[in-house]
C-alpha positions in Angstrom: 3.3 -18.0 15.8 4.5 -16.6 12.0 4.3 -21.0 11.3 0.7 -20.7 12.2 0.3 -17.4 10.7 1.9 -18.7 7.3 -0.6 -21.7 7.2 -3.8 -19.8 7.7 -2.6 -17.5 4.8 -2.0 -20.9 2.9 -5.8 -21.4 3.6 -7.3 -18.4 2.6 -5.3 -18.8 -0.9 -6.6 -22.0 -1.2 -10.5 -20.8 -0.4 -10.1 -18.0 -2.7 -8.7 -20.0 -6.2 -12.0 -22.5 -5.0 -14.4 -19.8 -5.3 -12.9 -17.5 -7.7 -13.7 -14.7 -5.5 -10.9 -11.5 -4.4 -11.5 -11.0 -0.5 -11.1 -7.3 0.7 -8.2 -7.4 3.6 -5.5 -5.9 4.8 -3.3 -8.0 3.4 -3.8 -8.8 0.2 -2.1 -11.3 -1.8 -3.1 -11.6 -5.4 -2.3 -14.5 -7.8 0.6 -13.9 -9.4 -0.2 -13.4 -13.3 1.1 -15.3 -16.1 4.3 -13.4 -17.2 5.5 -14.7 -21.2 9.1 -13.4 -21.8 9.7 -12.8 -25.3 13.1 -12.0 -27.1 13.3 -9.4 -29.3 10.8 -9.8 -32.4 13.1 -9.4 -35.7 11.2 -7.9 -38.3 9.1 -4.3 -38.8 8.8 -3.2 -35.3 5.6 -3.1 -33.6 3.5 -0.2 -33.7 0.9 1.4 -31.0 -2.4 1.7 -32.4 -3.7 5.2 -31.6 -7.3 4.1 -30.7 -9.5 5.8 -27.8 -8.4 3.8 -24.9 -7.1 5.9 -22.4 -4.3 5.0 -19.8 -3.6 6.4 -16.4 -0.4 7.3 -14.9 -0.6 7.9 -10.7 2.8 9.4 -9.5 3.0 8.1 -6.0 6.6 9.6 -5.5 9.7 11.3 -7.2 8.4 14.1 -8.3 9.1 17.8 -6.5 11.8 15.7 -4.5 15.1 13.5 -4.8 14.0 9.5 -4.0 11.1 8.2 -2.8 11.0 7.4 -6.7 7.5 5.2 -7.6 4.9 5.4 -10.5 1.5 3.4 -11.5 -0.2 2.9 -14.3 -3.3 1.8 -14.8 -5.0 0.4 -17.9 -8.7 -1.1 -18.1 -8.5 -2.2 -14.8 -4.8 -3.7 -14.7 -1.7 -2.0 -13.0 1.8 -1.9 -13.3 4.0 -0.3 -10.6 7.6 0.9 -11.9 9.9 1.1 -9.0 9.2 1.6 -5.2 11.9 3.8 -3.1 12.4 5.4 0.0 13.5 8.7 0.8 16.2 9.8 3.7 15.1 12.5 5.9 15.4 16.0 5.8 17.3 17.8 8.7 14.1 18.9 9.9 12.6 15.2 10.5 14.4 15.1 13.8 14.7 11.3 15.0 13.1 9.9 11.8 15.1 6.9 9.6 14.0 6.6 6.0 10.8 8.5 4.6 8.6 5.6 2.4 5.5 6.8 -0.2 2.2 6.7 0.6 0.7 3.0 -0.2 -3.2 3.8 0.5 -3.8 4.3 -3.2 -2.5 0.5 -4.1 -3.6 -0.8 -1.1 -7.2 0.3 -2.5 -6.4 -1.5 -5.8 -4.7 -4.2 -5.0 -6.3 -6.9 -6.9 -5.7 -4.9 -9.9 -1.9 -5.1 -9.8 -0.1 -7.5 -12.1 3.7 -6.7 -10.6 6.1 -3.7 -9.9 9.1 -3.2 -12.3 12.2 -2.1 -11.0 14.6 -0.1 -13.1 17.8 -0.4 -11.2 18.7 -1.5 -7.4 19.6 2.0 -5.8 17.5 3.1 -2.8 15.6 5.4 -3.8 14.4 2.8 -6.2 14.1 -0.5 -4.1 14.2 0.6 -0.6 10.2 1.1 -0.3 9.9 -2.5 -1.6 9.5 -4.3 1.8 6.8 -1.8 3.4 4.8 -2.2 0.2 5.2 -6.6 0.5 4.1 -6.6 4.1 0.3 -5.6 2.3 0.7 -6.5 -1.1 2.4 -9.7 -2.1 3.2 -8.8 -5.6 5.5 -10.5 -8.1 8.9 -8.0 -8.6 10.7 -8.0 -11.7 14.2 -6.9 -12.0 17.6 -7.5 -13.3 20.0 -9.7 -12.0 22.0 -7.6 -9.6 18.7 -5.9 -9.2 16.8 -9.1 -7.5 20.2 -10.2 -5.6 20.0 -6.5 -3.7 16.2 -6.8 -3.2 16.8 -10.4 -2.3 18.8 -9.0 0.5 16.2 -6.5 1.8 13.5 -8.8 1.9 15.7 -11.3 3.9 16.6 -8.8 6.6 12.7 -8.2 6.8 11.5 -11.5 6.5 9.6 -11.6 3.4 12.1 -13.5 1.2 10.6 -16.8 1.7 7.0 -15.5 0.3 8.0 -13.0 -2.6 8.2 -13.3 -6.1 11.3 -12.8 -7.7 11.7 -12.8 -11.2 14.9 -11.8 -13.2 14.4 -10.0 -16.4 17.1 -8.8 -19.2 17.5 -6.0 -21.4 15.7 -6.3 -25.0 13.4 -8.9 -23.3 9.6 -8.5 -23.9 7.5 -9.3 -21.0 3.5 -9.7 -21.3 1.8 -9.3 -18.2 -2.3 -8.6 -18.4 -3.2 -6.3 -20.8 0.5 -4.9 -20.3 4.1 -5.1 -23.0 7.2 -4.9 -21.1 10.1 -3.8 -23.1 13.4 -3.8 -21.4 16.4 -1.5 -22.3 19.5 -1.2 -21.2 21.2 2.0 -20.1 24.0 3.6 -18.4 24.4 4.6 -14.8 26.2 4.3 -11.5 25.0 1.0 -10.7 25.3 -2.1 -13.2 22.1 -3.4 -15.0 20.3 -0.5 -15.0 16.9 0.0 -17.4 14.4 2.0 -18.9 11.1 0.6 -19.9 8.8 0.7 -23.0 5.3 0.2 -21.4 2.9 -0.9 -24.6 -0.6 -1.3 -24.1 -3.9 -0.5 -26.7 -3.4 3.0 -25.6 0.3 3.9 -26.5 3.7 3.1 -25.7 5.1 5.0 -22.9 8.8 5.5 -22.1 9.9 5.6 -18.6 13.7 6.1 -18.7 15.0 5.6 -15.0 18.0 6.9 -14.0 20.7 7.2 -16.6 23.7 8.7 -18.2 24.8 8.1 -22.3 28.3 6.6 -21.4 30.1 5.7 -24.6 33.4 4.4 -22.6 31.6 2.5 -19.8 33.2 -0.1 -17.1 31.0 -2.9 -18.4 31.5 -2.2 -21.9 27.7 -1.8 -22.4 26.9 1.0 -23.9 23.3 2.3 -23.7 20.6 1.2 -26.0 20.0 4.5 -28.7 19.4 1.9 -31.3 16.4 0.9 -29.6 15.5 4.6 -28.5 15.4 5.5 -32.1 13.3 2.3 -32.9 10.9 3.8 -30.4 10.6 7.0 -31.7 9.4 5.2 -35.0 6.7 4.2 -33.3 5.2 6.9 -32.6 5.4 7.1 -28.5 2.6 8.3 -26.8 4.7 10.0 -23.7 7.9 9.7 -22.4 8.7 10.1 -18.4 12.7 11.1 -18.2 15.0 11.5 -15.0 15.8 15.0 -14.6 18.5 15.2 -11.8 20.8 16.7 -13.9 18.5 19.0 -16.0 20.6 22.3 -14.6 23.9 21.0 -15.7 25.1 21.3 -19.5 27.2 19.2 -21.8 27.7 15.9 -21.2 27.6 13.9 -17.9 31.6 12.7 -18.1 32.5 8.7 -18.5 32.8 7.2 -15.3 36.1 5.5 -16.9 37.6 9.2 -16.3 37.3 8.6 -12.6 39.8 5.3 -12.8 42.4 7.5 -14.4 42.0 10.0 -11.3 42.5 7.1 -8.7 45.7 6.0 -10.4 46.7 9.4 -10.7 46.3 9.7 -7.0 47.8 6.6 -5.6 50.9 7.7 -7.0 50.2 10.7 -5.2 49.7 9.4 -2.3 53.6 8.5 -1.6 53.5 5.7 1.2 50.6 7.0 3.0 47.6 5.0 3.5 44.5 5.6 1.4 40.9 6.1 2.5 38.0 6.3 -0.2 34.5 7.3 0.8 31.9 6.3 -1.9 28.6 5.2 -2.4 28.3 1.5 -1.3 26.1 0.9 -4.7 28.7 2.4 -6.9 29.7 -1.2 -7.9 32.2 0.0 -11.0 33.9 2.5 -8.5 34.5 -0.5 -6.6 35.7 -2.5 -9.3 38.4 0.8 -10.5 39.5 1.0 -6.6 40.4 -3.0 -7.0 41.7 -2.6 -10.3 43.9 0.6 -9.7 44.8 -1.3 -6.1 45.5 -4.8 -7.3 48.1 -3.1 -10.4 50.3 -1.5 -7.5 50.4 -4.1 -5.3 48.0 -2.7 -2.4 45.5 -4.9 -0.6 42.1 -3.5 0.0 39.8 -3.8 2.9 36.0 -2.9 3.1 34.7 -0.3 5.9 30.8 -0.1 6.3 28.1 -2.9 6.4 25.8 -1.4 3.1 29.2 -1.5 1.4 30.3 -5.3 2.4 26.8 -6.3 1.8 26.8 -4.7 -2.0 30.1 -6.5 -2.6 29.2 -9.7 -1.4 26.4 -9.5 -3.7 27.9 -8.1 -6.7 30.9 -10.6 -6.8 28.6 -13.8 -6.1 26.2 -12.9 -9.5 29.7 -12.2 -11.3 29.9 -8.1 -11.7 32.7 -7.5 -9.8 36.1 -8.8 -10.4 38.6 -9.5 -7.2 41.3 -11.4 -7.4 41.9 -13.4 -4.1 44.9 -11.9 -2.9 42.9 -8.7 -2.9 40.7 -8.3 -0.1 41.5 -8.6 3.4 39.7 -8.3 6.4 39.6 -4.7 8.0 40.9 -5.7 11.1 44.1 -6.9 9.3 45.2 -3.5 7.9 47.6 -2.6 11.1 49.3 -5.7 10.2 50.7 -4.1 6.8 52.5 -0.5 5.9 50.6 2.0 5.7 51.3 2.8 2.0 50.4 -0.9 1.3 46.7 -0.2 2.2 43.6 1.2 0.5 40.4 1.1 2.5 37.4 1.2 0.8 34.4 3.0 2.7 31.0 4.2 3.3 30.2 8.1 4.7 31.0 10.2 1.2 27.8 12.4 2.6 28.8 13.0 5.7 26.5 10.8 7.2 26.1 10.7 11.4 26.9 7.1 12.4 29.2 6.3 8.8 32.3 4.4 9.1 34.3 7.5 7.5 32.4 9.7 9.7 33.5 7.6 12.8 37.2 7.6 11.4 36.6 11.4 11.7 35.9 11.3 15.3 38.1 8.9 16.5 35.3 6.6 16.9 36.3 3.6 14.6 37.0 0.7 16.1 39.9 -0.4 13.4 40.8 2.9 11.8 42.8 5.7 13.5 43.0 8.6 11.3 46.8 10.1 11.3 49.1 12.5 9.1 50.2 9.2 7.1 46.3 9.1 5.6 45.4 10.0 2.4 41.6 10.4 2.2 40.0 10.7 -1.4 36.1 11.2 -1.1 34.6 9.7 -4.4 31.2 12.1 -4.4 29.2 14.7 -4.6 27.3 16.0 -1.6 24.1 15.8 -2.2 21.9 19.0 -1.9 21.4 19.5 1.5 24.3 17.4 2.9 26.9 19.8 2.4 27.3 21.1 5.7 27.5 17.4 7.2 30.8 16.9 4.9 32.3 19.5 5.3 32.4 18.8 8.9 33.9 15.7 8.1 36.5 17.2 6.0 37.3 19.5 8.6 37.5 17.0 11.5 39.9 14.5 8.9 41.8 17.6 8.5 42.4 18.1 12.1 43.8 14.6 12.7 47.0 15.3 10.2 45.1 13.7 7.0 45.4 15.1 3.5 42.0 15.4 2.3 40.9 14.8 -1.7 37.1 16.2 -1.9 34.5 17.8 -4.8 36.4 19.1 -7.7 40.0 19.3 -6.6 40.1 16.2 -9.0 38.0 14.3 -11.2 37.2 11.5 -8.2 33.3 11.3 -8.8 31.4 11.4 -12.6 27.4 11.7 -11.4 25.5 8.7 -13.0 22.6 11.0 -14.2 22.6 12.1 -17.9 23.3 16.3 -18.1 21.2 18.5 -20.9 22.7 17.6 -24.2 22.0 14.2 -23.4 18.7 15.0 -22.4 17.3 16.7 -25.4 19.2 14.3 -27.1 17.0 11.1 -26.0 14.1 14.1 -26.3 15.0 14.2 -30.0 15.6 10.3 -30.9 12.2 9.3 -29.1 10.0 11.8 -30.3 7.0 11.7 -27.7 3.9 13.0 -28.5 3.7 13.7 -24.2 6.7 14.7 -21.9 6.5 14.5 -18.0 9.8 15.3 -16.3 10.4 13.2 -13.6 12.7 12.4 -10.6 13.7 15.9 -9.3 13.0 18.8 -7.4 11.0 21.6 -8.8 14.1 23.6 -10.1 15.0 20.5 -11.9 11.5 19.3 -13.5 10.9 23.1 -15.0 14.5 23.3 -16.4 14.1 19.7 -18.0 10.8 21.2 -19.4 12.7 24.2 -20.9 14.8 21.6 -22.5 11.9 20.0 -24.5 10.5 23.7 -25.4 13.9 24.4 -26.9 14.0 21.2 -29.2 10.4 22.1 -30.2 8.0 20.4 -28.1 4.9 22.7 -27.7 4.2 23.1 -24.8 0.6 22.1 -23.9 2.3 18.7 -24.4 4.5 19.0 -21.4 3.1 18.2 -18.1 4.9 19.7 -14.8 3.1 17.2 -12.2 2.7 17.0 -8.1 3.2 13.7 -6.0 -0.4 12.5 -6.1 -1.4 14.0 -9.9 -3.2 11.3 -11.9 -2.5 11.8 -15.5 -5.0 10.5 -18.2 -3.5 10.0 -21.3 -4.8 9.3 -24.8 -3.4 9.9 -28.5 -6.0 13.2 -28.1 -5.2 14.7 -25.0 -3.4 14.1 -21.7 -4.6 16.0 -18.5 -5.1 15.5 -14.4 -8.2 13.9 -13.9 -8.1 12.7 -9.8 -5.3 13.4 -6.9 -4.6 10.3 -5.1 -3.0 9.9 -1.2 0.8 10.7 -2.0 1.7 12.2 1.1 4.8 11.1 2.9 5.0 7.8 5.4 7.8 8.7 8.4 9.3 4.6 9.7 11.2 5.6 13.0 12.7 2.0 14.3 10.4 -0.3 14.1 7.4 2.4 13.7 5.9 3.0 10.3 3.7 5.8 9.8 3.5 6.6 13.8 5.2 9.9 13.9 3.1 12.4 12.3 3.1 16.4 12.1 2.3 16.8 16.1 4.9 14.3 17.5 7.8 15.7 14.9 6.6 19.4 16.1 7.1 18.1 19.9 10.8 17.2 18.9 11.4 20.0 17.4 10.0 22.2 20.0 11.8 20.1 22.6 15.2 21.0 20.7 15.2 24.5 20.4 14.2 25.3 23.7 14.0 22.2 25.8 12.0 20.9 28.6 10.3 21.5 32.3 8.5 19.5 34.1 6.1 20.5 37.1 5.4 17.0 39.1 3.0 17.7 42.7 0.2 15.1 44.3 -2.7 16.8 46.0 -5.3 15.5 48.6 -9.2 16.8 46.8 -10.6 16.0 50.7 -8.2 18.3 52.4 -8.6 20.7 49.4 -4.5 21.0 49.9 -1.0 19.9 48.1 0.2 16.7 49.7 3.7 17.5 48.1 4.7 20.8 46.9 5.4 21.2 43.2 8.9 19.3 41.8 10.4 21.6 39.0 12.8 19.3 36.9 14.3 21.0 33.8 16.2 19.0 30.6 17.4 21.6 27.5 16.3 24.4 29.0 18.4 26.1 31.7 21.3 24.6 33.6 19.4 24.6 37.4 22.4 25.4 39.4 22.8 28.7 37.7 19.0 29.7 37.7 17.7 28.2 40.9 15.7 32.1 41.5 13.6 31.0 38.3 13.2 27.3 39.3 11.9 29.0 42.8 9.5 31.1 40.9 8.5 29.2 38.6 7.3 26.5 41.9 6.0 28.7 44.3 3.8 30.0 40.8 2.5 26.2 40.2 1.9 26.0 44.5 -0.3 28.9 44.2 -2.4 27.8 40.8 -2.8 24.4 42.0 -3.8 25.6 45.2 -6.1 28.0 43.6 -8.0 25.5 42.0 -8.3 23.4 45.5 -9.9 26.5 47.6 -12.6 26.9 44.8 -13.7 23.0 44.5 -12.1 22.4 41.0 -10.0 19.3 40.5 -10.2 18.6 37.3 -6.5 17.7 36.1 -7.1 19.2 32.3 -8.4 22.5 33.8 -5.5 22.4 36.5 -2.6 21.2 33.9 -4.0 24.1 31.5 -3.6 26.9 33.4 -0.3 25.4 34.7 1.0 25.5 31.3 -0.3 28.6 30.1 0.8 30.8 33.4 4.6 29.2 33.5 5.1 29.7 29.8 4.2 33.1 30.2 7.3 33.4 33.3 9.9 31.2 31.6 9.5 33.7 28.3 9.6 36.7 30.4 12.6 35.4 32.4 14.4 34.3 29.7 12.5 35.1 26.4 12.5 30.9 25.9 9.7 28.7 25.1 10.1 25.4 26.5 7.7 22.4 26.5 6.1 22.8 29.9 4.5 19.3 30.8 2.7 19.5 34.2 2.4 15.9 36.0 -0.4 15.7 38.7 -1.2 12.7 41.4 -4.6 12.4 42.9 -4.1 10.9 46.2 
């Protein structure tokens, strides 16, 4: 079936080059455009030409909110995308998986979209990719490690075989349409990370990414200011700037400090075995766990599928560094001392169904947590996980381990640059335009406070909504249109199926559970064939409450009844009433609102 599906699409490519023409479908699969990579022009740097073309910038995600990170723009006619995340739900999305952006406003444009560009390979920059390829077959560009993790997605989804992969480098130049490219690199907690200089007749806009100014880096690659400051010679139009860290000041610290910690610790540890939680993208935390590891003689075994998956990728494209005595298989760690040992793991937030959060509950099927573990988690929670760690912390604690968490040491450097290194990169690229980006509201207006106190006026800053579309010229900048930006809910293999009612029936069926009335009645005889069932689940434990579950029948007997003697069978008018009169008992009973959910048989 996809063979068949696979050569029909062939077709309709093949019909469409004849005639020239774009059809409108639901998928959509434009031609990919003729990108020209260019080195670095030597030379007097090229300028923007303030003329009256305007350019439009649609934020489809990342603003107001952490992930869910993607931004259009839009210039006669042509679109760029720069990244596409996902989001992870909120506590309050009860069942839901990963929260995705709202595609309706490229699906509408489509044929106008020359590729997405992809600043760096976290989540919440790449995992929306494969939702947005199932409709729009665009070419993705991206750095090497950055392709090798998308390469992964698409292959668990499929799509690999069809997309367009193409692998860019920092201080390339990439012309695509009406489009410049500029890539450069910078710091953060993932390897080949970039910001973008987006030229076009309009202006050159900088999008930063994520990023940090590390001057002592893993990599040895220090970020780009040279090219920054070339930038801000050029008179930028606007510059779009990640403001996680916008409420923290100094410096973000090197993440070199964090390999001094581990070694620090290790010695610590004294013959126990050692457990450290981190992100499974933090690829130079990885590479300072086998570096510290490998110097004293300890093996090192991987716990977590994200995190084997990220370190299968990294060392094949050459960014991590294991010598072959290293790694061993998880399963083999019982075979050696305990003090020989470092596990490597996934679960630093406190995540439900991690390995370390399975270690926690005696639920791993390789690691038993005991007093001779020494347990070092290598983050910080994020906003809204704290809770979920510290339970984890707790239950660890419990078992006997010796727990290493937060601040007690320096075991996690954030990858986001703090506020001198934001006005910093405010000062050395000089935008005429500043839009804080990538961060919740608290972060966006501190970031803006930032560019007040360096002396951006501030009609020239823009505080923007998921949905804004900004129109931007050398004379003005403002919100023109609001575009679909809403959030898309993927639960298994459903996208965009649960809405508001269906995540207000889970909720409601939490908090105060659920009671079913189930009876078949006879319209002829004008009579119950069976009397009313009463089945309760969440609500009240029967055995101890079999008065109300008496009540609450002979009620749903009499209504249905009722109804019967006066002619009416209707089941809505029936299953109404049934609803309204037994909420009305249960709540005086017991001051509870379950989900009542009357089931009637016609016989």
């Amino acid at each position: 079936m996809q063979e068949k599906q696979e050569n029909n699409s062939k077709k309709r490519e093949s019909k469409s080059q004849k005639t020239g023409a774009v059809q409108k479908k639901k998928r959509v699969t434009p031609q990919k455009p003729q990108a020209r990579v260019r080195k670095p022009a030597t030379g007097k740097p090229r300028r923007s030409v303030g003329r009256a073309d305007n350019i439009k910038v649609t934020f489809l995600g990342g603003l107001n909110e952490i992930g869910k990170n993607i931004t259009a723009f839009e210039y006669d006619d042509e679109i760029i995308i720069v990244d596409c995340g996902l989001a992870f739900p909120d506590q309050d999305l009860l069942g839901v998986d990963i929260v995705l952006p709202d595609f309706t406003f490229l699906e509408q444009n489509a044929d106008k979209i020359k590729g997405v560009f992809v600043t760096h390979g976290h989540e919440d920059h790449i995992g929306g990719l494969p939702y947005l390829l199932k409709n729009i077959n665009v070419p993705i560009f991206g750095t090497r490690l950055t392709i090798g993790l998308i390469r992964g997605k698409l292959r668990e989804h499929g799509l690999l075989r069809r997309a367009k992969l193409n692998t860019i480098h920092p201080g390339e130049k990439i012309d695509i349409g009406k489009f410049n490219i500029e890539c450069i690199h910078v710091n953060h907690s993932i390897p080949d990370a970039l910001a973008f200089a987006i030229r076009c007749k309009a202006g050159t806009i900088v999008h930063t990414g994520d990023f940090k100014i590390d001057s002592t880096p893993i990599d040895g690659e220090i970020i780009d200011l040279a090219k920054f400051a070339q930038l801000g010679s050029e008179n930028v139009l606007c510059m779009l700037s990640d403001s996680t860290n916008a409420e923290r000041p100094g410096f973000a610290v090197s993440e070199s400090k964090v390999g001094e910690s581990f070694e620090m610790l290790f010695n610590k540890a004294e013959g126990k075995r050692i457990i450290i939680a981190t992100f499974a993208s933090n690829i130079h935390r990885v590479q300072q766990i086998i570096d510290v590891s490998h110097s004293l003689g300890k093996k090192v075994a991987l716990s977590g599928r994200s995190l084997e998956n990220v370190v299968g990728i990294a060392k094949e494209l050459g960014y991590l560094n294991i010598p072959d005595d290293v790694l061993i298989p998880l399963n083999r760690v019982r075979q050696y001392d305990p003090g020989d040992i470092v596990v490597a793991t996934t679960g630093s937030q406190g995540e439900p169904m991690s390995a370390l959060a399975r270690m926690a509950f005696s639920e791993h099927r390789n690691i038993s947590i005991t007093e001779n573990d020494y347990v070092i988690i290598s983050a910080t929670p994020i906003p809204g996980n704290e809770k979920t760690v510290n339970k984890v912390i707790n239950e660890l604690m419990k078992l006997g381990a010796e727990v290493v968490y937060e601040k007690m040491y320096d075991v996690h450097v954030s990858g986001h640059a703090c506020q001198d290194e934001l006005k910093l990169l405010l000062g050395i690229v000089k935008p005429k335009y500043f839009i804080p980006v990538h961060g919740e509201l608290k972060h966006l207006k501190r970031h803006a406070d930032l560019a007040k106190n360096i002396g951006m006026p501030s009609k020239n800053i823009l505080l923007l909504e998921n949905g804004n579309v900004v129109q931007m010229s050398n004379r003005s900048a403002k919100v023109v249109a609001n575009v679909p930006a809403g959030r898309v809910l993927v639960d298994g293999y459903g996208v965009g199926d649960v809405g508001n009612v269906v995540l207000r029936d889970r909720k409601h069926l939490a908090q105060d559970g659920l009671l079913i009335v189930a009876a078949a009645f006879d319209p002829k005889n004008k009579k119950c064939v069976l009397p009313p069932d009463v089945i309760t689940r969440g609500f009240v434990y029967v055995k101890e409450s079999e008065k109300l579950i008496e009540e609450a029948r002979d009620l749903s007997l009499e209504i249905i009844n009722g109804f019967l003697k006066k002619n009416i069978f209707d089941q809505g008018t029936i299953k109404a009433r049934l609803r309204d009169d037994l909420s009305r008992l249960l709540y005086e009973r017991t001051k509870r609102s379950p989900m009542v959910l009357p089931v009637l048989i016609e016989l």
